[in-house]
C-alpha positions in Angstrom: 0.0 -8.9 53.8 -3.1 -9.8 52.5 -4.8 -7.2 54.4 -2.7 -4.7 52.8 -3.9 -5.6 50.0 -7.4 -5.3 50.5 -6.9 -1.6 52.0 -5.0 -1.1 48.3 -7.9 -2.6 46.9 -10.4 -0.8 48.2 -9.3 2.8 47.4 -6.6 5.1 46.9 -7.0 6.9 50.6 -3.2 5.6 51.6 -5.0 3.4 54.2 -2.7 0.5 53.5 0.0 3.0 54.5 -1.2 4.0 57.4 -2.1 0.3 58.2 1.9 -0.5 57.9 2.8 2.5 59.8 4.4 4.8 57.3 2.4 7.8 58.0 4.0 10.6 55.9 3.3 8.7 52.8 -0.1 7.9 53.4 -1.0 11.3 54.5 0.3 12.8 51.3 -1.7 9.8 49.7 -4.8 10.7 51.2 -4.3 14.6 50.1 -3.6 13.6 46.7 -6.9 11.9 46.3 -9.2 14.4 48.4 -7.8 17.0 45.2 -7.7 14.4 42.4 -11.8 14.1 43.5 -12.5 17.7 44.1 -10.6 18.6 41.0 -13.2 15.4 39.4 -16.0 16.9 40.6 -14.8 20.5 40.0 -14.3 19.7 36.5 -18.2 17.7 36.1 -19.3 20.8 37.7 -17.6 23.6 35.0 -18.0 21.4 32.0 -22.0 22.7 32.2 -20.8 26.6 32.9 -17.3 27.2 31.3 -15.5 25.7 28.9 -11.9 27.2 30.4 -12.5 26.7 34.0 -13.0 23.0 33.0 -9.9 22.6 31.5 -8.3 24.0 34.5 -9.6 21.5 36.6 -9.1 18.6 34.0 -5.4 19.4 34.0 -5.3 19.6 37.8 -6.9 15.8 37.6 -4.7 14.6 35.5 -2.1 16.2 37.7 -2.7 14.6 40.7 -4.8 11.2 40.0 -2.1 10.2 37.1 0.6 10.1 39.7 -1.6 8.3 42.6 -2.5 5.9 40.2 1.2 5.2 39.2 2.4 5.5 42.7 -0.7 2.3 43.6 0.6 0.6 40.8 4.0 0.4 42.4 2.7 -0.2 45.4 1.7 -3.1 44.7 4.9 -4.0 44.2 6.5 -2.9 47.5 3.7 -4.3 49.8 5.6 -7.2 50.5 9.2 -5.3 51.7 6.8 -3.0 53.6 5.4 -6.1 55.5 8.8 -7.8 55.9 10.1 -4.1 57.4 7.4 -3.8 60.3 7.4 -7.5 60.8 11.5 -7.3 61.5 11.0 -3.9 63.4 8.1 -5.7 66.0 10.2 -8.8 66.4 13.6 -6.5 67.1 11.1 -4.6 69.6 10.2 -7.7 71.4 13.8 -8.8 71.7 15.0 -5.5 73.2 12.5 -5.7 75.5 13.8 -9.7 76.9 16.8 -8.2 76.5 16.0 -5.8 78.8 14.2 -7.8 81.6 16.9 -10.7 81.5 19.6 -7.2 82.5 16.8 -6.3 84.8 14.8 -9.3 86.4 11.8 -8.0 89.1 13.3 -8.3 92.5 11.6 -10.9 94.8 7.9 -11.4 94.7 5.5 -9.9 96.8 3.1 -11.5 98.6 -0.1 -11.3 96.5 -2.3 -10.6 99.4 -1.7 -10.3 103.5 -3.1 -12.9 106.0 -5.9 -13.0 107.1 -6.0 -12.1 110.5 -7.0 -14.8 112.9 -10.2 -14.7 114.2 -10.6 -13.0 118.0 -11.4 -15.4 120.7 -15.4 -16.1 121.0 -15.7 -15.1 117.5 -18.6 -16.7 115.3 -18.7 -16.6 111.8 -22.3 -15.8 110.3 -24.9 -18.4 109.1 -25.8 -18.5 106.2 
């Protein structure tokens, strides 16, 4: 959990999603910041050449960092369930699997290696 955390922390990329496996969301985090920071930039980059293409990317900014930032702020919030979920999903995985291998145990063991064969009459092992 606290590692979560610290991918929250350190930007808005949807990191910490992808860290707890919820891969949609995080993708549609990720494109939502890559156009709230061109739309940043856009907009520091028209404010010096024209007064209405700024305003069209201001609004765009405030169009899609207002709702990332809500959307971290409630994330916050629903780190925890989100840990809890993939926690209860991996132990129901490992479960299934004993399950599984109790239904179907390995038939008899192998032999981990053959004999050696027996050394040949008048045989002599090297000296070292």
């Amino acid at each position: 959990m606290a590692l979560s955390y610290l991918m929250l922390i350190g930007g808005h990329l949807g990191v910490h999603r992808f860290y707890l496996r919820r891969t949609i969301s995080a993708i549609v985090q990720l494109v939502l910041f890559l156009v709230a920071m061109a739309a940043y930039f856009g907009f520091a980059f028209a404010t010096e050449f024209s007064e209405e293409a700024s305003w069209s990317f201001l609004i765009l900014l405030l169009a899609t960092g207002f709702p990332l930032f809500v959307w971290i702020v409630v994330d916050l919030f629903l780190i925890p369930r989100m840990v809890r979920d993939l926690n209860q999903k991996a132990e129901q995985d490992v479960l299934q699997q004993i399950e599984w291998l109790r239904q179907n145990p390995p038939s008899a063991r192998a032999p981990m290696a053959a004999p050696a064969p027996a050394p040949q009459q008048g045989y002599q092992p090297p000296q070292l």
